[in-house]
C-alpha positions in Angstrom: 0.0 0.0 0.0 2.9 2.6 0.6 4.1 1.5 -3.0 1.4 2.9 -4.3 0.5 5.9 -2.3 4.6 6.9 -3.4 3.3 5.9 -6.6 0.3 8.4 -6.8 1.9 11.2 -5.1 4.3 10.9 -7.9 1.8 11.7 -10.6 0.0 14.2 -8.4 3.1 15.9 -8.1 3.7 15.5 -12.2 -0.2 16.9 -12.9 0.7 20.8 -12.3 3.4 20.6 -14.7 1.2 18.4 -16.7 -1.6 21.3 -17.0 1.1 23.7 -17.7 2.8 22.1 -20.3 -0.1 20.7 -22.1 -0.3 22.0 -25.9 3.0 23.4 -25.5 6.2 22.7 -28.0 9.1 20.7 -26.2 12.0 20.1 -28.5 14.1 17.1 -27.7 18.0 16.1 -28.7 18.9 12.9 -28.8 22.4 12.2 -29.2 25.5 10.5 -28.4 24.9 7.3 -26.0 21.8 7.8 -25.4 21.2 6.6 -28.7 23.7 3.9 -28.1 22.0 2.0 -24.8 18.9 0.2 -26.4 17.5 0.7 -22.8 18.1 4.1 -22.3 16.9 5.1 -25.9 13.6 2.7 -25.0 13.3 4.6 -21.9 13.4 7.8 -23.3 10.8 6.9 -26.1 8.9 6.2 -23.5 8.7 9.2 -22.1 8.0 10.9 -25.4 5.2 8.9 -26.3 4.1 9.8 -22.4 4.5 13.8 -22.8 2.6 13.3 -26.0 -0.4 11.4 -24.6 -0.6 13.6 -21.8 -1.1 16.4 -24.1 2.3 17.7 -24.7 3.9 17.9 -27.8 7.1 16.8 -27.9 9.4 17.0 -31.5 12.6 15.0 -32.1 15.7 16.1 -33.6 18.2 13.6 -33.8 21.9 12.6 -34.5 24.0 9.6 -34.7 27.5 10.4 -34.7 28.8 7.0 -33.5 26.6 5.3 -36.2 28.2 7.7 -38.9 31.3 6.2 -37.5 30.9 3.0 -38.0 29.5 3.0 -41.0 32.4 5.1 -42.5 34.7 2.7 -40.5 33.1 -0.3 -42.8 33.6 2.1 -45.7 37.6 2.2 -44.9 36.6 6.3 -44.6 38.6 8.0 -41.4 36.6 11.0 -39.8 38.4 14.1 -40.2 37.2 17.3 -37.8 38.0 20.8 -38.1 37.9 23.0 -35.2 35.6 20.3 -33.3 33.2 20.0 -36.6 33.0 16.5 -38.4 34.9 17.6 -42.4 32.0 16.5 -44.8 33.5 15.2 -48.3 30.7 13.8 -50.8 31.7 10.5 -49.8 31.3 10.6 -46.1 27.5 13.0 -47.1 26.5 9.8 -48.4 27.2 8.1 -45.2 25.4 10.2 -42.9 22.6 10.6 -45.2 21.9 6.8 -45.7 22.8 6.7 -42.1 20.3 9.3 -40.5 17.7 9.0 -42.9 17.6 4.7 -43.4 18.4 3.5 -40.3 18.5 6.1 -37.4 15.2 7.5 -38.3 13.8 5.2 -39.4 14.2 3.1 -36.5 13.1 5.8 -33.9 10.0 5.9 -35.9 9.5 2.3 -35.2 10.1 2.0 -31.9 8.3 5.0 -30.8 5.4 3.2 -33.0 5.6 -0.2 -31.6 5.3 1.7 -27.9 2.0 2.8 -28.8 2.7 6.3 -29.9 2.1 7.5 -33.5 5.6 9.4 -35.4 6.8 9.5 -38.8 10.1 11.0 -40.3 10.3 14.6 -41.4 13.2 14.3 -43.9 12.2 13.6 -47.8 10.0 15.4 -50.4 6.5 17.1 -49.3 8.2 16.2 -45.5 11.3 18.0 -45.9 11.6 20.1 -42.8 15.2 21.6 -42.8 16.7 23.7 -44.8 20.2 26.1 -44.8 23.1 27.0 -46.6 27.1 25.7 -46.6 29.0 27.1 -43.4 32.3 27.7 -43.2 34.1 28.9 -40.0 36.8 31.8 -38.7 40.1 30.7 -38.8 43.2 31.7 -36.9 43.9 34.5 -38.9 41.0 35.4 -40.0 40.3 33.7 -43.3 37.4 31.5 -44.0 37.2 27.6 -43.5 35.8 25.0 -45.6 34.1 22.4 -44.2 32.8 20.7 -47.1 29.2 19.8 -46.8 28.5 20.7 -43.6 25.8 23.7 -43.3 24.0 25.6 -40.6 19.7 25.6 -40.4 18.5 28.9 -42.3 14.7 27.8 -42.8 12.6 25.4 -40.2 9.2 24.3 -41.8 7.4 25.2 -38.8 3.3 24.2 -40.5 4.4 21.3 -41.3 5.6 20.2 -37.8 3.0 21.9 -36.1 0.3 20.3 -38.0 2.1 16.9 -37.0 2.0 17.7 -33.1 -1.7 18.8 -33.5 -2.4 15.5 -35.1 -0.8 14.0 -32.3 2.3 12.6 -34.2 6.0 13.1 -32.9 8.1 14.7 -35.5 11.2 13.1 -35.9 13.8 15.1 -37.6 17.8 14.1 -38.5 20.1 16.7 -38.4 20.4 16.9 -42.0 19.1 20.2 -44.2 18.6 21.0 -47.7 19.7 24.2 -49.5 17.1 26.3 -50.8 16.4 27.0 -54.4 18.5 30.2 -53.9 21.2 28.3 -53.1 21.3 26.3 -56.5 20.1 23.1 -57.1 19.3 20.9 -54.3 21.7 19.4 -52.0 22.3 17.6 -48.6 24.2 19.2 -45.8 25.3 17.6 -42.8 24.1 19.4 -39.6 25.4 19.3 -36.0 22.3 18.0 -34.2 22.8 20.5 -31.0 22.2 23.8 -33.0 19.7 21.9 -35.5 17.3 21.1 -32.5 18.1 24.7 -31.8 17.2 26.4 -34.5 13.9 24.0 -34.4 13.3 25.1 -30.8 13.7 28.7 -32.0 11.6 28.8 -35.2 8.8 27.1 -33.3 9.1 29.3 -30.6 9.0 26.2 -28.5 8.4 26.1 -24.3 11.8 23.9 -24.0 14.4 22.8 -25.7 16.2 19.7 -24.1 19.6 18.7 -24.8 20.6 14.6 -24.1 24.1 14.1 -23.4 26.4 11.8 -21.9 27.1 13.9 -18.3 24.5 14.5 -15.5 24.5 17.8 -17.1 27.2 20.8 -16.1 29.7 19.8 -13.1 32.0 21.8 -11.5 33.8 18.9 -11.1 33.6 16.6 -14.2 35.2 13.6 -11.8 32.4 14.4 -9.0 28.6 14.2 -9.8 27.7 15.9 -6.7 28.8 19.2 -8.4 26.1 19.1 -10.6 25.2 23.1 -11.3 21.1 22.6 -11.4 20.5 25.9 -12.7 22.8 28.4 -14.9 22.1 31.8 -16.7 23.5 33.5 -19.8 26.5 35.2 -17.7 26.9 32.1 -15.7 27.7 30.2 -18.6 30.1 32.9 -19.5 31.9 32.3 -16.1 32.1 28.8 -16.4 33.7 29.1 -20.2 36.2 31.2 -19.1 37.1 29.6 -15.9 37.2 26.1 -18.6 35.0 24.5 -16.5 32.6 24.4 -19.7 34.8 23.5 -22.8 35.4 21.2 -25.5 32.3 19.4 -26.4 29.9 21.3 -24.2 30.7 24.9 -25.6 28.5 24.2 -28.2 25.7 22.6 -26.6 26.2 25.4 -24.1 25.9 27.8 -27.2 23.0 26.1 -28.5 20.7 26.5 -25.8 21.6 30.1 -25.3 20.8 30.7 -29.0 17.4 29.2 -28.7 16.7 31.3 -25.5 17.7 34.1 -27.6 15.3 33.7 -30.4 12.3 32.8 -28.0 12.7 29.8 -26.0 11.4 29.8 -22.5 14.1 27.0 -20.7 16.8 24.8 -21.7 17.6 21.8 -20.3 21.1 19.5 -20.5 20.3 15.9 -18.9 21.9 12.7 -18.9 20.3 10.4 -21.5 21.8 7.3 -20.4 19.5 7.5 -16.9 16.4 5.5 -17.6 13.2 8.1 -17.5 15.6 11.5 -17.3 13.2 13.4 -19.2 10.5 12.8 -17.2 12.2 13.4 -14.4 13.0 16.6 -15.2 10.3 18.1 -16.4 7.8 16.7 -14.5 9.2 16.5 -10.6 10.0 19.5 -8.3 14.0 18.9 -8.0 14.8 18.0 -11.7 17.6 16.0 -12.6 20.0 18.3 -15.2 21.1 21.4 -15.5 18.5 24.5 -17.0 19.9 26.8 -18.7 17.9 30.7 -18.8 18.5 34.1 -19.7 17.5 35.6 -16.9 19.3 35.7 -13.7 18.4 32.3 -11.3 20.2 31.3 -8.3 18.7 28.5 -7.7 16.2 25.8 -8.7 12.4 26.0 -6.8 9.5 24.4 -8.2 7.7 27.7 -9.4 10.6 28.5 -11.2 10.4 25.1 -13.1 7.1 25.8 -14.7 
């Protein structure tokens, strides 16, 4: 009987947030081994076809860098970065494409189907829902820096994934984008997946955008989990980049989130995909279990700050 008194004050304490989320856009990454631990990635489909069914609308914008990898591996193709950016040749566009689009999608899609939800891949034809232009970046001295076929999101089709959540059907979007017709004739380009699902947060003028990554979230300590920092704004993101408590990898998932916020986005969120049932836990309990990011100055994490 205690079992399941915890049990229902759980979802009592889930039903404000429920009411106050419901209808609302919540853009989800998935990414690195989240995707990789079949259990974590069932868990956190789980909780998408959840959010959905409770009246949320949750969107997916995915990745699969480790997948890319392999694939390329089989290929006998090496990956080459640039300034922490995956090089994009034609050969290794192929990869990804078939990659993201065949299998990675296309298995999400399943999965979140064969839970019970409803979901279908916005990446092809009518369903196309990225689109952007080549990037290059600043180098040392200035000068610009090819990076192949790698591009940055100019356009989000924000109808078509809007009518999908109001259909109740999850969206599930690669990080892949095609260049407009201004651009010359249609081509692939290979997106990072943090600043896609940003973009796709910030066109849709989503509630949240919530990052999946491989830590707890930000640490003061990365050795020390109890240094989890619960709740960060714009300058205290600055301070933790310049002290290089934030670098490498997370700047740009940092940058992501504040770009998002920038362009409309309520919260951000950085959790640890590979605990079962993080993303519930974060958005739907008091204490959370990640780091939220805001613009606004926050010292510290209460429940009526959450919603």
């Amino acid at each position: 009987m205690d079992d399941a008194i915890r049990k229902a004050e759980t979802l009592i304490e889930a039903l404000g947030y429920i009411r106050t989320f419901r209808d609302r856009l919540t853009v989800i990454k998935l990414g690195g081994s989240a995707m990789e631990d079949d259990d974590a990635l069932s868990a956190t489909l789980q909780d998408v076809v959840f959010m959905e069914t409770v009246g949320m609308r949750p969107v997916l914008v995915h990745g699969g860098g480790k997948a890319i990898d392999r694939a390329m591996a089989a290929s006998g193709l090496k990956p080459r970065k640039i300034l922490g950016r995956r090089y994009t040749d034609e050969a290794t566009l192929n990869i990804v494409v078939s990659t993201l689009l065949d299998e990675t999608n296309a298995d999400i899609v399943a999965r979140i189907r064969r839970l019970g939800g409803r979901a279908v891949g916005l990446h092809s034809g009518s369903l196309q829902s990225l689109f952007g232009r080549r990037l290059t970046l600043p180098g040392p001295e200035g000068q610009p820096i090819d990076l192949g076929h790698v591009g940055t999101v100019t356009q989000v089709e924000t109808d078509l994934i809007g009518d999908m959540c109001a259909a109740h059907v999850v969206p599930v979007i690669p990080c892949v984008a095609q260049t407009g017709p201004q651009n010359g004739p249609s081509s692939w380009l290979n997106v990072n997946a943090d600043t896609a699902a940003a973009a796709v947060a910030g066109q849709l003028g989503a509630e949240k955008l919530v990052l999946l990554s491989d830590t707890p979230g930000i640490l003061l300590d990365r050795k020390d989990e109890s240094t989890l920092v619960t709740s960060l704004d714009a300058a205290g993101c600055q301070d933790l980049i310049d002290r290089k408590i934030i670098d490498e990898g997370m700047i740009p998932k940092v940058e992501a989130c504040l770009d998002s916020l920038r362009a409309g986005v309520r919260k951000t969120h950085m959790i640890d995909g590979r605990l079962r049932h993080s993303l519930l836990l974060e958005i739907f309990t008091h204490k959370g279990v990640g780091t939220e990011i805001i613009l606004g100055t926050q010292t510290r994490r209460v429940s009526e700050e959450r919603t």
